[in-house]
C-alpha positions in Angstrom: 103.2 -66.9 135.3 106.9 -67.4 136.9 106.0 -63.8 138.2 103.9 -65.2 141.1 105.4 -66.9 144.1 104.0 -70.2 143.1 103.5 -70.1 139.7 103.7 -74.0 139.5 100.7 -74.0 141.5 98.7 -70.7 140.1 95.6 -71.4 137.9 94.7 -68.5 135.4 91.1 -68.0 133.6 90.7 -65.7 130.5 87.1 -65.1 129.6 85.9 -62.5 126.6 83.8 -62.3 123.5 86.9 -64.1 121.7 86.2 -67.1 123.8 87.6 -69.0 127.1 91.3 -69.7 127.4 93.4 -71.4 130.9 92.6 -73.6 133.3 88.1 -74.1 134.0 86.7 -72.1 136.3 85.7 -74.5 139.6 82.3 -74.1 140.8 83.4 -72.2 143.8 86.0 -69.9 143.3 87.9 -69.4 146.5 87.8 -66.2 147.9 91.5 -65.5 148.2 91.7 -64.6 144.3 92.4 -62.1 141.7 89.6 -60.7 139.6 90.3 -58.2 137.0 88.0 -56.9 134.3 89.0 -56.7 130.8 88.3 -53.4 129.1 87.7 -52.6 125.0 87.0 -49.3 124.1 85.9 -48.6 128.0 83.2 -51.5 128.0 83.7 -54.6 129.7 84.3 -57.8 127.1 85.6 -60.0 129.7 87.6 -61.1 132.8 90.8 -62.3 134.2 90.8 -64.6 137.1 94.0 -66.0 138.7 92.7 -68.5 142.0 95.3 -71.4 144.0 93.8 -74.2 144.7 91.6 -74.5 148.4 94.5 -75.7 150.7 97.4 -75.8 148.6 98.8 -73.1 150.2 98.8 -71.2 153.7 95.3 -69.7 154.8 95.1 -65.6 154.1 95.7 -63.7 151.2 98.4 -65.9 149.0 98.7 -62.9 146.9 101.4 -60.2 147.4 100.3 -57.0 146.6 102.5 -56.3 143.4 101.2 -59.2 142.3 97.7 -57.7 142.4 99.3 -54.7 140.3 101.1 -57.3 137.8 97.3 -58.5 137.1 95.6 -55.2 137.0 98.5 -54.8 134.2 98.1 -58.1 132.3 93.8 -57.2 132.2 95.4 -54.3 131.0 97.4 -55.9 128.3 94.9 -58.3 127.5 92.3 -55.4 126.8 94.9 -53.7 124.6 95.3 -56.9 122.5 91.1 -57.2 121.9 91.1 -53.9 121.1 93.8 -54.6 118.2 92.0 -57.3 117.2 88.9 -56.1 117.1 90.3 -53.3 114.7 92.1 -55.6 112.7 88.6 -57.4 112.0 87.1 -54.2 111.2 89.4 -53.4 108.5 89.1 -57.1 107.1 85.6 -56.5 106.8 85.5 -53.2 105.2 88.1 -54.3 102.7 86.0 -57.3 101.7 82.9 -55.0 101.3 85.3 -52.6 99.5 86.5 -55.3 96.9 83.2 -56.9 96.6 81.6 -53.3 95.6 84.4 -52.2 93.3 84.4 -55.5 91.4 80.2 -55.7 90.8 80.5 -51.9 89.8 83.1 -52.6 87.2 81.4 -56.2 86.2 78.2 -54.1 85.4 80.0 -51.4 83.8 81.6 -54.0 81.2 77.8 -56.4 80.3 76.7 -56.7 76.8 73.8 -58.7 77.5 70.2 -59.1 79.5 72.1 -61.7 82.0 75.1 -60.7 82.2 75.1 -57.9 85.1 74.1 -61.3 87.2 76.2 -63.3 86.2 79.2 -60.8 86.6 77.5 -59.8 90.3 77.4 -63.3 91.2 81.2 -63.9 90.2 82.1 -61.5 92.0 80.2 -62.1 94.9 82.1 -66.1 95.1 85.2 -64.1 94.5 85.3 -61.3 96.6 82.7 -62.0 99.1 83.3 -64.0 102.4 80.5 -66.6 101.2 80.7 -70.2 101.7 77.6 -70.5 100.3 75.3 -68.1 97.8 72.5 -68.9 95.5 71.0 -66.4 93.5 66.9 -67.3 91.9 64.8 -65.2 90.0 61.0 -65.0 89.1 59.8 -63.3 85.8 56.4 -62.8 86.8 57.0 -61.1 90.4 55.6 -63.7 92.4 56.8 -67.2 93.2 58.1 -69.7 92.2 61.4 -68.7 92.8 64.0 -70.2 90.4 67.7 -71.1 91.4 70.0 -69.6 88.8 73.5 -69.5 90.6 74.3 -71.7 93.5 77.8 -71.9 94.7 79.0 -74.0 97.6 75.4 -75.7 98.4 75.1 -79.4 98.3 72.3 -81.4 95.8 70.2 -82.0 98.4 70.4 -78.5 100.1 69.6 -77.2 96.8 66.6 -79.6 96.1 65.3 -78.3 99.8 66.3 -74.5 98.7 64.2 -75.1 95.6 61.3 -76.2 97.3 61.1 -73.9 100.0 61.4 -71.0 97.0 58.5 -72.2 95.8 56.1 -73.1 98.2 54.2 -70.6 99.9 53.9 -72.2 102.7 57.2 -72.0 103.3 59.5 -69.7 105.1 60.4 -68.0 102.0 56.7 -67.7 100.9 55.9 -66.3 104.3 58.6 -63.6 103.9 58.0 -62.8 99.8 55.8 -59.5 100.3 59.2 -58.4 102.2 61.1 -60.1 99.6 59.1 -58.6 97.1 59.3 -55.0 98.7 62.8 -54.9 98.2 63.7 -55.3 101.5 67.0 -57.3 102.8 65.5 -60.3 104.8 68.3 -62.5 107.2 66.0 -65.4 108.3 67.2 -69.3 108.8 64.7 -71.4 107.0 66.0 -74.8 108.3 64.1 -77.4 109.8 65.7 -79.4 112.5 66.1 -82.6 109.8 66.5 -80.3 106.8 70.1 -79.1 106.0 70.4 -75.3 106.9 69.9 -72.4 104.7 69.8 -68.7 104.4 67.4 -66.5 102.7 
């Protein structure tokens, strides 16, 4: 920043949930160095670090202290700008789950037939739901096999493995069907590490 002394010279970390941005940390961090938390909400989600490099510069403290308050200020700033974001995701998220329920309510208001609430839940699910991928499968007896109805977004051969693993109970789905069949809401990865990856 052209705020510092030498800000040709100045090296600046950003580290938070959001990810790392600026110049790589070095093993050791010299001691003559800034190091501010970054606050959301009160909680810490990550840190500000502004270091010269060993030797570049006159031994002592390189920093002056208003530039000690300018980064107190900028953690400050950067915390403020999380927080925004972190809000603005919120609201992304509730609108989604707000146009995905409003559109399978109205779907299954308007069916005329057996299938039809599924197929008008599952439209509106690729529609309005945040899904890159979304299979829907059935059983008419209660137990498995499983059988794929809908898919949307899944390659051939995820599918084939997707079918298979819905209908062996040796699989992870069969391991997790008295759940399944319970009614319960099951998030479990049932990919092997050759086997494309897919959700149940």
């Amino acid at each position: 920043p052209a705020a510092f002394r030498w800000p040709k010279d100045l090296h600046a970390h950003v580290q938070s949930d959001w990810g790392q941005f600026g110049h790589m940390l070095p093993e050791a961090l010299p001691p003559e160095r800034l190091e501010r938390p970054i606050l959301v909400d009160g909680r810490q989600r990550g840190s500000l670090v502004l270091w010269y490099e060993a030797g570049s510069h006159a031994s002592g403290q390189p920093f002056l202290p208003e530039e000690s308050v300018l980064a107190d200020s900028a953690a400050q700033r950067l915390g403020e700008t999380l927080e925004r974001l972190q809000g603005a995701e919120t609201i992304q998220r509730l609108s989604y789950l707000y146009a995905m329920l409003s559109g399978t309510n109205r779907s299954i208001i308007h069916c005329k037939s057996e299938s039809g609430p599924l197929d008008s839940l599952f439209q509106t699910l690729v529609a309005h739901g945040p899904f890159p991928m979304l299979a829907i499968a059935r059983t008419d007896n209660g137990h498995l096999p499983l059988l794929i109805t809908h898919a949307h977004g899944i390659s051939d051969g995820a599918r084939l493995y997707l079918g298979q693993a819905l209908s062996d109970p040796r699989s992870h789905v069969g391991a997790l069907w008295p759940d399944i069949a319970a009614g319960r809401v099951i998030y479990h990865p049932v990919a092997d590490q050759d086997t494309p990856e897919t959700t149940a």
